[in-house]
N, C-alpha and C positions, 0 to 999 in steps of 0.2 A: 501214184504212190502216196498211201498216207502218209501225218506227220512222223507218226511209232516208226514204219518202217526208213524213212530218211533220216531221220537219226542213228538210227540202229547203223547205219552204216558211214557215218563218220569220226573218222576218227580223232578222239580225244585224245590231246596231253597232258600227263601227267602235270599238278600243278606243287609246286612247295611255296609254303608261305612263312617268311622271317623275317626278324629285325636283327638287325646289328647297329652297333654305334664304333665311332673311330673318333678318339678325342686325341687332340694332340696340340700343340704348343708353335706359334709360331714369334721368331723375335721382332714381330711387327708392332705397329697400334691397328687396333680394330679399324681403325678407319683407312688402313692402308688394305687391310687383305678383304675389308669388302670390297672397295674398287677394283681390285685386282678379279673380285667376284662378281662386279655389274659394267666393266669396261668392255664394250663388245671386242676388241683390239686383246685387249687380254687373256679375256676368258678365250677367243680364239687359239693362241697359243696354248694355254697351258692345257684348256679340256677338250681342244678337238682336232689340235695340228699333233703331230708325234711322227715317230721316223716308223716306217713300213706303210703310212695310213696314206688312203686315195681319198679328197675330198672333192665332195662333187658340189654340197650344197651347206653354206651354213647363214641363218638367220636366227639376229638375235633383235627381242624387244624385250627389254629388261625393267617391267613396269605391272604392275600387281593386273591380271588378267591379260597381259604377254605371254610371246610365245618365244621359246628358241628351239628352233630343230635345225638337225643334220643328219645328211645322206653321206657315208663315208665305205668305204671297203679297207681291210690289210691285205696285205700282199695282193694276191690275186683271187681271193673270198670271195664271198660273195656280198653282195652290198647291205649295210647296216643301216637302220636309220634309229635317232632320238628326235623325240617331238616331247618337251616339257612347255607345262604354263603355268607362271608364278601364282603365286596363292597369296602370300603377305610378305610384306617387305620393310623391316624395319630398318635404318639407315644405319649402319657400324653397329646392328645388334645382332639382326635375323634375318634368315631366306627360308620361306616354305615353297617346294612346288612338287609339281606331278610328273612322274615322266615315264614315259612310252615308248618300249626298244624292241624293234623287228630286225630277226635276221631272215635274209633271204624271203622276206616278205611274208614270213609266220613271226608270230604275237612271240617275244623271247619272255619280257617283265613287264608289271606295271607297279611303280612305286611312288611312295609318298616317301622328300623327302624334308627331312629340319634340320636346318644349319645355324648353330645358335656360337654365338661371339661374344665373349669375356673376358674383361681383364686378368692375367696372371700375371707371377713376376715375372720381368721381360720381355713383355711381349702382351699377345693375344690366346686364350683358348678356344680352339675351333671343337666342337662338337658336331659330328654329323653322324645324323639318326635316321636309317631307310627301314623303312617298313615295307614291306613288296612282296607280292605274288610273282612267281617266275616257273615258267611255260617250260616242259621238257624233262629230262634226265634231270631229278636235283643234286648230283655230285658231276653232272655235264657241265661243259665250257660256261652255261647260262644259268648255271646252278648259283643258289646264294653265296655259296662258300667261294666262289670264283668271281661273284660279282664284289661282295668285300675286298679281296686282293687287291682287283681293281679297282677300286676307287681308293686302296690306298696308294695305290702306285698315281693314280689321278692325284692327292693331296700331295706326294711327293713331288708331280710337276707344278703344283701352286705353291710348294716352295722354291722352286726353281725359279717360277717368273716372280716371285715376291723378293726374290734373292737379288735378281737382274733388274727390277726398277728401283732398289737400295742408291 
């Protein structure tokens, strides 16, 4: 078989590609809710333990060309993985990285993301900026507008563990 014709028969996913940003306020100091964002102990809790999630694998190196991935299922799904690797790391400022999410062992997203950290009153302001190509239906489970949700429902449980080491 030529290459023309092996292609011709594979099937492609549709792709969408978006940014969204989620700023929000937290009543910490920067320097609390970055630990709470390079503490392997922590970030465990708040971005990969959750009630209905099956963890099978989590590894974290939180150091500029580290890695953290995890292999996880809900319920009885079928198994998920992230596989991110830091980009720059500024200490209580910034987190750049990359990250890569397979459901059921097809490409779901790949994104870039920036999480930048500022003083406001009260607190801290977290901005976080994804930029990503995502794999499938774009109004599907894996579609942007559903990956947004989630990660704000993710910044709600980093308030939760930012709230619990207070």
């Amino acid at each position: 078989m030529n290459a023309a014709a092996a292609s011709a028969t594979v099937e492609v996913p549709q792709t969408a590609h978006a940014t969204f940003v989620v700023d929000r306020v937290y009543p910490h100091p920067a320097s609390r809710v970055f630990f709470a964002m390079s503490d392997e102990a922590s970030t465990r809790r708040w971005r990969v333990e959750g009630e209905g999630f099956e963890i099978f694998e989590h590894v974290f190196d939180f150091r500029v060309g580290g890695e953290e991935t995890s292999r996880f299922r809900f319920g009885d799904g079928p198994e998920m993985t992230t596989s991110a690797q830091y980009q720059v790391i500024i200490p209580d400022r910034r987190i750049v990285f990359a990250y890569r999410m397979t459901f059921a062992g097809e490409p779901m997203s790949v994104c870039l993301v920036t999480v930048d950290l500022t003083p406001a009153p009260g607190g801290t302001r977290m901005s976080y900026t994804e930029q990503g190509v995502y794999f499938g239906d774009p109004d599907g489970p894996g579609g942007p507008a559903n990956r947004e949700e989630g990660t704000r429902q993710l910044l709600e449980s980093l308030a939760a563990e930012l709230a619990r080491g207070a």
